[in-house]
N, C-alpha and C positions, 0 to 999 in steps of 0.2 A: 504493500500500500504506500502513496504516496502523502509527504506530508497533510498533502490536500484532501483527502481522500479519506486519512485518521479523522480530521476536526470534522468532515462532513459525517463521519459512522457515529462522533460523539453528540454529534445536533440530533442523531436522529435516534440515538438511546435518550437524551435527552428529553425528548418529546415525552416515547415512552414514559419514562420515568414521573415526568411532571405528570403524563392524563392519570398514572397508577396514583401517583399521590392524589391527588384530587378525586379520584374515584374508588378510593381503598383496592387498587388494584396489589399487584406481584413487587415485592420491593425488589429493592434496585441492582443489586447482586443476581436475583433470581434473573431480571431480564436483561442482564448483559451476558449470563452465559448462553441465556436463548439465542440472545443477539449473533453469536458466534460460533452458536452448533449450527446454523443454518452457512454460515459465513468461512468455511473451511479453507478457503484461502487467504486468509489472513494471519498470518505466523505470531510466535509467540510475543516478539519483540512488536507486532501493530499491537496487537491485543492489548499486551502492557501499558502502552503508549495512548490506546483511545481510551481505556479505563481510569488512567491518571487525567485524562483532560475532564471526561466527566463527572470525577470525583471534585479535581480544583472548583470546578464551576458552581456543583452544587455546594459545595462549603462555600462557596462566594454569595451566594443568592440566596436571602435574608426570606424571601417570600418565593411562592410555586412562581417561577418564571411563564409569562404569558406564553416561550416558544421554547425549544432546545438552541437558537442560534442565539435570541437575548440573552440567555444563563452564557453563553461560551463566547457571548461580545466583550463580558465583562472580563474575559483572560486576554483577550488582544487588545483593548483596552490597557493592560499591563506588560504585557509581553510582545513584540515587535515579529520575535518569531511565528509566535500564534495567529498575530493578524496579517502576516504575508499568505496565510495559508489560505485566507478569502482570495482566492485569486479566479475566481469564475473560470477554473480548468473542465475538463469534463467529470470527472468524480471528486471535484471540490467542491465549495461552498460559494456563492456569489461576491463580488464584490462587497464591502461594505459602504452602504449608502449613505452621504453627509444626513446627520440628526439621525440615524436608524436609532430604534427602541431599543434600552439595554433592561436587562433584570433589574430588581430592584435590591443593591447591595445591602447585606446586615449579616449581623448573627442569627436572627431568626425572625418568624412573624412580628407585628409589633406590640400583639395582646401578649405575645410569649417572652416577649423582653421586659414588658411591664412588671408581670406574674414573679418574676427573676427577680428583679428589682425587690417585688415587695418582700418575696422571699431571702432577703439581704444579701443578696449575691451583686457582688460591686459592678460597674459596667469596664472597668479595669480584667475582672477576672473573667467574662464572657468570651473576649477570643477563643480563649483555650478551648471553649467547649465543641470547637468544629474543629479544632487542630490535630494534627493525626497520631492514633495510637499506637504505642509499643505492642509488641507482641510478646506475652507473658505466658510461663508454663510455671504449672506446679506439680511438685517431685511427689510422688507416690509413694508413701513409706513405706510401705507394705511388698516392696521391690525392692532391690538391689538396689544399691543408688546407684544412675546412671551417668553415661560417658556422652553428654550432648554436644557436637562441635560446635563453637563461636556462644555458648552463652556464658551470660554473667550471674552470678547471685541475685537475688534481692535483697538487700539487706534488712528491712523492715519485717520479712515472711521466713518463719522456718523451714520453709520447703517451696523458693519461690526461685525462677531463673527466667531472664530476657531473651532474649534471640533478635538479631538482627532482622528488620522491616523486610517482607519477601520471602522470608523463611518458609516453606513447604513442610510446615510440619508433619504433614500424614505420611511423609517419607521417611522420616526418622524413625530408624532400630527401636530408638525408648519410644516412643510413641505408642510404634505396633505392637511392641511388648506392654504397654501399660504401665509402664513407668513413669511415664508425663503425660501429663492432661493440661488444654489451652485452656488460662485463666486468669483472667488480668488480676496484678496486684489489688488494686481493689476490693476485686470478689473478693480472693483470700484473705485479705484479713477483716471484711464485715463476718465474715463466715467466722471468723475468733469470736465475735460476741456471745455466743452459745457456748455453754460449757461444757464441756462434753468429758464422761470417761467411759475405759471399754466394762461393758458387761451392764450399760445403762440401757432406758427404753426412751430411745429417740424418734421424733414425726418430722419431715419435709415435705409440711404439706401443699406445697406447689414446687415440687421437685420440679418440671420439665424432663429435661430428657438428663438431667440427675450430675451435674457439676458441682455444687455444694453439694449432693449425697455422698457421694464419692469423695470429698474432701472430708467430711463429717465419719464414713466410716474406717478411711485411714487415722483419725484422731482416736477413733476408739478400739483402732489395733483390732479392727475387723471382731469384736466381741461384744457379745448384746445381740439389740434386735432394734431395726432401724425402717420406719416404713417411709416408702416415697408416694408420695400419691401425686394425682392431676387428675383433671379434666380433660386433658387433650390426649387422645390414644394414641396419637401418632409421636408424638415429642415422648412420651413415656416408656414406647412398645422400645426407644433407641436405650435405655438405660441399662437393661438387664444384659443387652451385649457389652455393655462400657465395662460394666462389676462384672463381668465373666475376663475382662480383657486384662480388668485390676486387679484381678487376685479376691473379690471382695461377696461375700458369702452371707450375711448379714442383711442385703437388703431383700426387702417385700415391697414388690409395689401394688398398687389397687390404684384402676382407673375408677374414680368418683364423678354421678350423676347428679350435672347441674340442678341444685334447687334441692336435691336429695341428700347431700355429701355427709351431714351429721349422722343417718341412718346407716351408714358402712362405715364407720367412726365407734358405733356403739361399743365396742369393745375395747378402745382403747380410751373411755373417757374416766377420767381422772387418774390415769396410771401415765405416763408421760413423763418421764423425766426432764426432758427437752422441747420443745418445740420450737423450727423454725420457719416461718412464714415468710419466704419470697416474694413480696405479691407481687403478682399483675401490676404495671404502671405505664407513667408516660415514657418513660425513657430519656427523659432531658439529661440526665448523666450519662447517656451510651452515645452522644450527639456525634463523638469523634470514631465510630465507628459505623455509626447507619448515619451521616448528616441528613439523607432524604428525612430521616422519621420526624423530623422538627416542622417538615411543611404537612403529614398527614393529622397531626395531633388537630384538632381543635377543643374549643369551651366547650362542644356537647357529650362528646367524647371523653376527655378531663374529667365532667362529673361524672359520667358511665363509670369511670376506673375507680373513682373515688369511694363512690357506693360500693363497687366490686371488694375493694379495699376492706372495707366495713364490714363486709360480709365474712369475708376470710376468717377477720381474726374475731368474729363471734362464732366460728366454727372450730377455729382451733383453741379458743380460753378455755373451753369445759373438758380438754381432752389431759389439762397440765395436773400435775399433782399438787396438790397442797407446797408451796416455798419451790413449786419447780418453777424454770426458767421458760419466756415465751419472749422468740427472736423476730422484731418485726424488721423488714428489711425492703429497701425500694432501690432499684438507681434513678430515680429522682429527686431535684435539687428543687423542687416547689413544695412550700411548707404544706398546702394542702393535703399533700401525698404523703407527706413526712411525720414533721412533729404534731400538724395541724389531726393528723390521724390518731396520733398516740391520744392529745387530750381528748379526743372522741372516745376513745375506746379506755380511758381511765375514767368518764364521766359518766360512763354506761356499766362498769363493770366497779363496784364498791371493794375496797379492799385490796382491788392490786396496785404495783407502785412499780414506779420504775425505777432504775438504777443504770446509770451512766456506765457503758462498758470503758474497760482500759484496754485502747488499743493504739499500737502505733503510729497511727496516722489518724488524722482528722482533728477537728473541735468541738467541742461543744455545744449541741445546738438546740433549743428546748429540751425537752426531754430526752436526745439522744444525743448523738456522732453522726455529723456529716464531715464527707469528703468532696472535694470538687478538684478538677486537672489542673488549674491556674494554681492552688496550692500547694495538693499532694502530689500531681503528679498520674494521677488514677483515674480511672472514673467516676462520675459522681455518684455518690451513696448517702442516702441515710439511714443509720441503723440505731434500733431501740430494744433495749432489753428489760424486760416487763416479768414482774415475778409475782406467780400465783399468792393468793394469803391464803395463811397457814389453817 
């Protein structure tokens, strides 16, 4: 492909991408590789190359761009090389016309920058949230410890290593073996907020397809009994291959029946030693790695999660034991989702209390520990640790 030729395939994933956002379509990963299983001439190095434009553009473009070429006006706009590439060749993109429409530049919508705001998030530290993230594993202790080429420590995580941007992890020996699992620093250490020892009875009840379970049951030296549950069959049916890959013996999963979930619970209510609650959110702390997902969120949606929210942890309180531990957790950096959750759910439930976890990273922030990338470094989290009464 020629230069020309890249920026016109990124105009027209672009497209793509914006009608998906705007119409809850396939996110954006899903329809770039569509883009290219049809597109088999196109080698590794275009592929590379129109994926990076279309990434710069949408971290550039604050709102759903009206087209795919105004989002990728605003990179030649900056870039001299990028805007030679308008050169009205045959498989390029048109000239650029004096006054043509560009996107409209930002960090994000502008009800979504407000929302930041009030949630005390500085407009100093908002770049970061579309800025691009590391690529983080965590060491599986219940393996060998393994021989990963080009990673660093983490120092903040007892079992935490980087890799260079690019890195093909599903290629990697430790990998296939189960010795590393993809997990931003972050995750791993909101996942500390829960206490965890082996031979306890632990719930992750919005495992997914089971990255904190699996982090959760190498803490407890694969000992105990540890259930994962969801509502999604498909994200969940992936877990029991992951714990077959990790050595890890311990977990149970139950796919649970929206609106039903307390009823396939009954058995574990009030013996829980642990519970962690991942919930369902906006995702305004994963921004630096889906940036599309900041143009699908809106205010109707927001309360749809918020409720969702609510719902969660009135289904996981009655499952904890008398002084056991209940981990709420979002990557969301809007108090709604956050602390604004926690006093909902301490105003509803008498007797519990929450307690600040001690973790390496983050601050203090109502009730909990949030984290955000302009300071830690991480994705953004807030996490709350909430303890049954006795």
């Amino acid at each position: 492909m020629t230069p020309a030729a890249r920026t016109q395939a990124a105009i027209e994933l672009l497209d793509m991408i914006a009608d998906a956002a705007r119409e809850g379509g396939a996110a954006a990963d899903t329809l770039v590789a569509r883009y290219f299983a049809t597109r088999r001439y196109a080698g590794s190095k275009d592929r590379r190359a129109v994926r990076e434009l279309v990434y710069a553009a949408i971290r550039s473009a604050g709102e759903v761009p009206p087209s795919g070429r105004a989002a990728l006006l605003l990179l030649a706009d900056e870039d001299p090389a990028v805007a030679a590439t308008f050169d009205g060749s045959a498989h390029g993109p048109a000239p650029i016309a004096p006054g043509e429409k560009r996107a409209g530049r930002g960090i994000a919508p502008a009800w979504l920058v407000e929302m930041l705001r009030l949630s005390s998030l500085s407009d100093e530290a908002m770049p970061a949230l579309i800025s691009r993230a590391p690529l983080d594993l965590r060491i599986n202790t219940l393996k060998d410890a393994p021989e990963v080429e080009g990673a660093e420590p983490l120092p903040r995580v007892p079992a935490g290593l980087r890799l260079p941007s690019g890195t093909v992890v599903d290629q990697l020996p430790a990998f296939r073996d189960g010795a590393v699992e993809v997990q931003d620093e972050g995750s791993q250490i909101v996942g500390l907020a829960l206490p965890v020892e082996p031979g306890q009875r632990i719930v992750d009840l919005c495992a997914g397809a089971g990255g904190k379970t699996l982090a959760l049951a190498a803490r407890m030296a694969n000992e105990g009994a540890l259930l994962a549950c969801d509502t999604d069959r498909g994200r969940l049916s992936r877990l029991l291959p992951r714990a077959e890959r990790a050595g890890v013996s311990i977990v149970e999963t139950r796919l649970l029946d929206p609106g039903r979930e307390a009823e396939a619970l009954v058995g574990w209510r009030g013996s829980a030693d642990g519970m962690l609650v991942d919930a369902p959110c906006s995702g305004t702390g994963t921004w630096r790695r889906n940036p599309e997902a900041r143009w699908r969120l809106t205010p109707k949606r927001l309360a749809r999660l918020v409720e969702t929210q609510a719902h969660v942890l009135s289904i996981a309180a009655p499952l904890v034991r008398p002084g056991g531990s209940l981990v709420y957790i979002v990557c969301s950096l809007l108090d709604e989702e956050g602390t604004g959750q926690v006093d909902r759910f301490l105003a509803a439930h008498p007797g519990w209390r929450a307690e600040t976890p001690d973790l390496p990273a983050g601050r203090p922030h109502g009730h909990g520990v949030r984290l955000d990338p302009a300071t830690d470094g991480t994705d953004g989290f807030f996490v709350a640790r909430l303890i049954a009464p006795c």
